[in-house]
N, C-alpha and C positions, 0 to 999 in steps of 0.2 A: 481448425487445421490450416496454416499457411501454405499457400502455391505460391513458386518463383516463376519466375521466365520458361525456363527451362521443361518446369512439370506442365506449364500449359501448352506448349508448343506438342503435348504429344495427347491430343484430346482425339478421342476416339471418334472414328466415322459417325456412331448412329448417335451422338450428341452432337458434331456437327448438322448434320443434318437435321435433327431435331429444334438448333438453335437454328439452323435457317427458317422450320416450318413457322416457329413462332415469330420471329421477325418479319418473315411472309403477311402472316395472319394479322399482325400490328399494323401493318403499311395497310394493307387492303383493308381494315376497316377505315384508315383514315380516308382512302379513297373513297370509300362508300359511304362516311361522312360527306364529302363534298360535292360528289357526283349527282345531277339528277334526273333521272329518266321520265319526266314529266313533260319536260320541254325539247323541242329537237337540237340537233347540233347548228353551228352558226358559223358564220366566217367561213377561215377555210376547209373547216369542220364537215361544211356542207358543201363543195364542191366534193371536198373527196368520199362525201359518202354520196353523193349524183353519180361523179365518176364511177367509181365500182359500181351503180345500181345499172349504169350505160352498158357498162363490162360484161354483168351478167346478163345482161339482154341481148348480148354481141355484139355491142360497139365497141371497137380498141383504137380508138384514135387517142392520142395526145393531148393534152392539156398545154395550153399554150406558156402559161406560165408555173405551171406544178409538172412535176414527173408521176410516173403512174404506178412507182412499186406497192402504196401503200393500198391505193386503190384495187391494184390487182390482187394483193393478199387476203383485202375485205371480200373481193369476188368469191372467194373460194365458199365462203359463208351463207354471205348475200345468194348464194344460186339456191340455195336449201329453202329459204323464203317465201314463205306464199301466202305474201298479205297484201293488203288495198288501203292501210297506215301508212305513212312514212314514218310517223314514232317507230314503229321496229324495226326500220331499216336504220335510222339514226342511232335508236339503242345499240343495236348492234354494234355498229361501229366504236362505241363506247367502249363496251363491255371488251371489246377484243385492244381495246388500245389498253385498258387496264390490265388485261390481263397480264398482256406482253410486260406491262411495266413492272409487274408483280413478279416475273416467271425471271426478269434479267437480273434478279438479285443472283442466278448462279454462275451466270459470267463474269458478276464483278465478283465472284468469290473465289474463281477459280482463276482469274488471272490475278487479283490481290495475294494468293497463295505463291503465285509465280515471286513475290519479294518478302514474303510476312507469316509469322507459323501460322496457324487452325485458330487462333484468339482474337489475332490482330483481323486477322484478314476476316473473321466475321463484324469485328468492329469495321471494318471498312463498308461491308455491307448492311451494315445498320446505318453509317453516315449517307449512303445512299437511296437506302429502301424511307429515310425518314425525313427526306431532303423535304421542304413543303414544297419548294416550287415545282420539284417534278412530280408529285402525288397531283399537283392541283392540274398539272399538262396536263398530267394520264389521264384526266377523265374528259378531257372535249372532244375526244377523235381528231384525234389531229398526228402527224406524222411522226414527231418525236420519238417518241418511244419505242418505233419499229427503229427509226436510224439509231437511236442508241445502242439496243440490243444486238443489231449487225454490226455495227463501231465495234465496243468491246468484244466480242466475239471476236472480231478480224485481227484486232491488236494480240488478244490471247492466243491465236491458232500461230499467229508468224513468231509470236516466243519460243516455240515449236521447236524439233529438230528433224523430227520425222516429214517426208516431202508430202506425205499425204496432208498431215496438220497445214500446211505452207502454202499446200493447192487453197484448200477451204478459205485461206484466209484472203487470194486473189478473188475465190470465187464469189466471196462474204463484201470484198471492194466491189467488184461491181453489180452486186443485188443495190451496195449503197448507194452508187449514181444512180437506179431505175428508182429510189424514195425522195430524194433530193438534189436539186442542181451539185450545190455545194458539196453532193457525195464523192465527186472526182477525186478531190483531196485525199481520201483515202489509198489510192493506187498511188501516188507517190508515198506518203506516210511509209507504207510497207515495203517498198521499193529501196527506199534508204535503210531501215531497219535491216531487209534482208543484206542488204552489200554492207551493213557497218560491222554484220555478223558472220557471213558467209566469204566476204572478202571479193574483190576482182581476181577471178581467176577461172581457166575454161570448165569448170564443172561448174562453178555457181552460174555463170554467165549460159550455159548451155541450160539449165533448169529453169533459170528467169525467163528464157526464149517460151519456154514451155508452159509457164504462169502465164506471159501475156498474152499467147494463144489461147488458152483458156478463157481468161479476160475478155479479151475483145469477142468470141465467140459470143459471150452472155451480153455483153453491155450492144453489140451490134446491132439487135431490131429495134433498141433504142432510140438508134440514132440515124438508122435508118427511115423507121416510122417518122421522125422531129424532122429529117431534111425534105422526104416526101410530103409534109403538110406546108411546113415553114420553109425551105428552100436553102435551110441551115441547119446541120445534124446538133449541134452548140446551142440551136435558139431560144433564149426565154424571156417573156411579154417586157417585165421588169429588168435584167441586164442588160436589158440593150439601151436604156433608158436612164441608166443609172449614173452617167457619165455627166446628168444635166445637173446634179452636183447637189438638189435638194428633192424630196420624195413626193411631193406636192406638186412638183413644177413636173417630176419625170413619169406622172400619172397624165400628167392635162396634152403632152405632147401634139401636136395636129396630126391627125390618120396622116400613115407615109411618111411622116418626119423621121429624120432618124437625129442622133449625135452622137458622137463618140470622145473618146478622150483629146483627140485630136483637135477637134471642136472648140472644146474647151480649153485647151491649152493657147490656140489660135485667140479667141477669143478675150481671156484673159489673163495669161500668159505663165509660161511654167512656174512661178512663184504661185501665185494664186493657188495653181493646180497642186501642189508641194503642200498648201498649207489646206485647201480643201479636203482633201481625199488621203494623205498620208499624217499631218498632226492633227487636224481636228478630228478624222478616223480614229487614229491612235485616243485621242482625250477620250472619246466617246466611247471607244471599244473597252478600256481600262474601267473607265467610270460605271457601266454599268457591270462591268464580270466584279468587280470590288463589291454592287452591293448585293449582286448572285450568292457569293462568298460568305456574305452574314447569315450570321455570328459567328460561324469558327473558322470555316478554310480561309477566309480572311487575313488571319494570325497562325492559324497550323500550317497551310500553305506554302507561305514565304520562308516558315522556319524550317519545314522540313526541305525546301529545295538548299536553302542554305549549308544546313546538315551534308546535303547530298556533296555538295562542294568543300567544306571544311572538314567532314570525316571521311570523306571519299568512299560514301556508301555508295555511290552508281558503281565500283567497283562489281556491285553484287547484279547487277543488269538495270539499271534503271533507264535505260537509254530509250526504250521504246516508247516509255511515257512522257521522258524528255522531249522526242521527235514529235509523238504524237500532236503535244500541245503547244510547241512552238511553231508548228506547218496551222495549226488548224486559226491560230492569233493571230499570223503573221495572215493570212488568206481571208480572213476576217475584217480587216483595218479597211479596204476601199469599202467593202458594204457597209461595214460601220459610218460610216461618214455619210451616206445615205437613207439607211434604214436601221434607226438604231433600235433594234429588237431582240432581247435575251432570248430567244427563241432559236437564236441563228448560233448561239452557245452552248445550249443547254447541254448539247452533249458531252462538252470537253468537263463536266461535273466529274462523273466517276475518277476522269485523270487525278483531278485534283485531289479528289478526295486521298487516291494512294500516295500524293504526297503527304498528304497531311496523317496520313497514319505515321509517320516516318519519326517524330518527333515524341511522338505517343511512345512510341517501342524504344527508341533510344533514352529517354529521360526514364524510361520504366526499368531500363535495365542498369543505369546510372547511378540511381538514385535505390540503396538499401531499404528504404520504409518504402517505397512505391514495389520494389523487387520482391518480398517477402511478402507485400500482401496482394498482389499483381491480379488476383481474380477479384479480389473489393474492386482492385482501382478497376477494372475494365466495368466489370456489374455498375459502379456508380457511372462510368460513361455511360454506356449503354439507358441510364435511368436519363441520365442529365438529355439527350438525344430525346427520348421519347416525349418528357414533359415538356421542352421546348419546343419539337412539332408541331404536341398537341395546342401549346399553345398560339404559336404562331397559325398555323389552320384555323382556329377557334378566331382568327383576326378576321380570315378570307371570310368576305360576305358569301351568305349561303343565297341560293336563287329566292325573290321572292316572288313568287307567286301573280300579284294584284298589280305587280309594275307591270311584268311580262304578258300579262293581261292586256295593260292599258297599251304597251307598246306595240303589240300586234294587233288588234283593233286601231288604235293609230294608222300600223300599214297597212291594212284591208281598208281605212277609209279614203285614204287619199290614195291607192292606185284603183279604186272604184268611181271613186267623183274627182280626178284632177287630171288635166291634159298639161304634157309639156316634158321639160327634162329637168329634173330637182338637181342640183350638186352636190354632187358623195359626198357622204361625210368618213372617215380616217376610224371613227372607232366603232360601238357596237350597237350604235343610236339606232340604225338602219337594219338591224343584223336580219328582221325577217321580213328584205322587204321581196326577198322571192318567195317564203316560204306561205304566204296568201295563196298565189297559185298553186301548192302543191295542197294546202288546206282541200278549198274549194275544190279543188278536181281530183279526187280521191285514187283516180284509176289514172290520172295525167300525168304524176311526176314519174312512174315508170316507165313513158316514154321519151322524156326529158336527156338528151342527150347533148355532148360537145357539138357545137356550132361544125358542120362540115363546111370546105373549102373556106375556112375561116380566116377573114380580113382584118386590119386593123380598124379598129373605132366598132368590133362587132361585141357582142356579149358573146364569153365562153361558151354559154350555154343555149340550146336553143328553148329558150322560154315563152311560153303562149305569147302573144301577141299582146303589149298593155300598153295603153293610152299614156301612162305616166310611166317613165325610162329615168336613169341617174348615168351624168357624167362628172367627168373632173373638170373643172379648169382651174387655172391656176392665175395669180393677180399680186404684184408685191402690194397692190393699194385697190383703193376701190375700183377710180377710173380705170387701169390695166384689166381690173378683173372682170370688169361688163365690157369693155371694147372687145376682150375676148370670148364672154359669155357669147357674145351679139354674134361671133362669128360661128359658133359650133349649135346656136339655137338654144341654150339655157336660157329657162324659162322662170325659175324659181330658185329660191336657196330656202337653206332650214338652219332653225339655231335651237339649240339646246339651252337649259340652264346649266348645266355643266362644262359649258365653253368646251364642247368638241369638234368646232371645225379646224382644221388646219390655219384658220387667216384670223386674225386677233379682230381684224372690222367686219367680221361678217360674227362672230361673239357677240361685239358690242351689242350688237340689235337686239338681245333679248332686253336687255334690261332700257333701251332706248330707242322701243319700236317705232318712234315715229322723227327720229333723226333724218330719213330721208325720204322726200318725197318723192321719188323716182321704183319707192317700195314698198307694195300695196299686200299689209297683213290681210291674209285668207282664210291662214289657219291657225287656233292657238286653244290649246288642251285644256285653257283652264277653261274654257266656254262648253268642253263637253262633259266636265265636273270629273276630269283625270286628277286624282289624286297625288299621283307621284310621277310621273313618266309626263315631263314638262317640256313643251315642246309648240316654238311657234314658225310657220310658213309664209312666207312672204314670195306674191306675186313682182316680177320684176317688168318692169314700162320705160322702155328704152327711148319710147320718142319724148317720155316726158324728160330721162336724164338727159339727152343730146340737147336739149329743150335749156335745160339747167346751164348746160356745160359754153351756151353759146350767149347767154344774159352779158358776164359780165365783161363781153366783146364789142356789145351794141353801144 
């Protein structure tokens, strides 16, 4: 029997619901393919599952550079707790970020319905629930997935008409500034929505008063807590830093330093500033949401916004998704230029995806063979979606085991036998080198909390006391980068065989450790018969390079 358009647009609740569960069910295995509760969380992963473990002990201070909603939300969890592992506190954090990611398949279904019948708009949440990249977020504990679910929530309450729906969705803004800096953006997002709907005139303008009372009630101990630590209710570690125009250089800053864009403008002059921070943001911001977009919104995407413009389907309300994802691009382009991390995008996914239904529904209703047999064509999306995930996922390396072995033996051996200060390294070389002391001290990391009266050049955290510490410094070349080593006390650098430091000459050295004499290898993995996790250290002898640097003077 053939369905058109029309007959699928009237699918009854408990088959939607039903295709949600299964959709559900599909996603979360692929997350529970990926995810593994063997190993603890990393990165920032582990701050914010330290953070909420502080929370629940009754520390509520600030995180100098993260906000504390997600954290707070893990507390609610974390109080239930009563073990003397960190695996299950890390677990934890997991499991709740999954879930959250698994649960926001009904926000994107119920505002996808706000432009799309009952067919389309669970294809939308099939394009979403099967995204790989966000299955692969959801499983590291990491914040995402909580600021998506209040993103789309907030956009779906202010499509609203009712003033209760309108409150929520003020209220849904500022839960998102307590998850993420970048969450402010939201309270304008809805701000322009509401007056592009509601119009200037004394009743809207008298209910706006009334939202942003609401508003700033919630978002207030925010930012009051941020100004009584930092001295700035706005402050965070990295944008104040960010103006130094590369992420390398705006890590290494000297305690106390500041810059700002003025700085930099001074410095090198509003051209520069023009092509730093506004085109090469712009290149950078484009080039990685383009390859977010692969394989399909890529090309559904563009077509359906186009659509929106040459058939004048925004007629039918598209305007919020318009807003949404030109405030969230356009507020994106300076950090882009700094910190280029699909991370800081991930959210604006669902938008896109509801354009890209857009093209799906029009060409389905278009086209006679796509119209008559309209439930094959959606069944074969839905299949094409699923085998691609699966495939793409089946690409993501799964954890192995014997590396994350050798990597954490690695950090247990050198913050047990090395004195000094090693140089950060940018990716996930280092990732456990606090979680030794949480190892080792089984009942220690539950009292591990945010560094109080916290300085700059301090660790976030207050962490046992260890011989061996990691800073940044930053060097366009060698000499730059030990004349500044020498001033902040760096003692050591590390190189990977995977070239993950941030300096291309501090790479070289793996494969050409004995290019400089002024840098005395200490440590190197293949002497303790590491397998895979390659990894060599180098003592650094400063009198012997001053020693070098003044030869050929004499």
């Amino acid at each position: 029997m053939n369905y058109n358009i029309n007959e699928l647009s009237s699918i009854s609740s408990k088959y939607v619901i039903l295709f949600l569960i299964i959709i559900g069910i599909i996603s979360l295995s692929f997350k529970l393919y990926l995810a593994d509760f063997s190993i603890p969380v990393f990165s920032d992963g582990l701050e914010y599952t330290q953070h909420s473990i502080a929370q629940s002990q009754g520390q509520f201070l600030e995180h100098p550079q993260r906000h504390s909603g997600w954290p707070v939300f893990q507390t609610i969890f974390m109080s239930f707790i009563n073990s003397d592992n960190f695996l299950d506190y890390s677990n934890t954090s997991k499991i709740l970020s999954i879930a959250i990611s698994s649960f926001t398949i009904l926000p994107v279904y119920l505002l996808s319905k706000k432009f799309f019948n009952p067919a389309f708009s669970l294809l939308a949440v099939a394009f979403f629930a099967f995204e790989p990249r966000l299955i692969q977020n959801s499983t590291l504990g990491f914040s995402e997935p909580f600021f998506i679910i209040v993103m789309v929530s907030s956009i779906f309450f202010i499509t609203k008409n009712e003033n209760k729906f309108i409150i929520l969705s003020f209220i849904l803004a500022a839960i998102l500034w307590w998850i993420r800096p970048n969450g402010f953006i939201l309270f304008f997002i809805i701000s322009i929505i509401y007056f592009a709907r509601f119009r200037f005139n004394f009743s809207s303008i008298k209910k706006y008063l009334i939202f942003i009372l609401i508003f700033s009630l919630i978002v207030t101990p925010l930012l009051v807590q941020r100004n009584e630590q930092f001295g700035d209710p706005m402050y965070n570690w990295i944008g104040e830093r960010i103006w130094v125009g590369d992420y390398s250089h705006s890590r290494s800053l000297p305690t106390g330093e500041s810059y700002s864009a003025i700085n930099f403008i001074n410095d090198y002059g509003i051209t520069s500033f023009f092509e730093r921070f506004i085109i090469n943001g712009s290149s950078t911001l484009f080039s990685i949401l383009s390859y977010m977009m692969l394989p399909y919104l890529i090309f559904l995407t563009p077509l359906g916004m186009i659509l929106c413009f040459k058939k004048q389907i925004s007629k039918i309300g598209f305007l919020p998704i318009w807003f949404t994802l030109l405030i969230s691009i356009l507020a994106s382009i300076i950090p882009f230029a700094v910190i280029p991390d699909k991370r800081l995008i991930l959210y604006t996914i669902p938008f896109l995806i509801i354009f890209a239904i857009i093209p799906i529904q029009y060409y389905s209703k278009h086209f006679s063979f796509l119209n008559n047999n309209s439930k094959k064509f959606i069944l074969i999306i839905f299949a094409i979606l699923i085998i691609t995930s699966s495939f793409m996922i089946s690409r993501y390396e799964l954890t192995d085991i014997s590396y994350e072995e050798e990597q954490l033996n690695f950090t247990k051996y050198v913050t047990q036998n090395f004195e000094g200060k090693l140089l950060f390294e940018p990716h996930n070389t280092q990732k456990y080198f606090n979680h030794p002391l949480l190892y080792e001290n089984e009942t220690e990391f539950l009292s591990i909390q945010i560094t109080k009266d916290w300085k700059e050049g301090e660790t976030f955290f207050d962490y046992p006391d260890s011989k061996f510490t990691r800073i940044s410094v930053y060097g366009s070349n060698m000499d730059e980068f030990l004349k500044n080593g020498k001033d902040i006390g760096l003692t050591h650098v590390m190189v990977t065989s995977q070239s993950t430091s941030f300096f291309d000459y501090i790479n070289e050295l793996y494969d050409n450790d004995e290019q400089h004499a002024f840098l005395k290898k200490v440590f190197d993995t293949a002497d303790f018969n590491y397998e895979k996790f390659q990894v060599k250290i180098f003592e650094i002898n400063y009198t012997e390079f001053e020693s070098l640097k003044k030869k050929p003077m004499e």
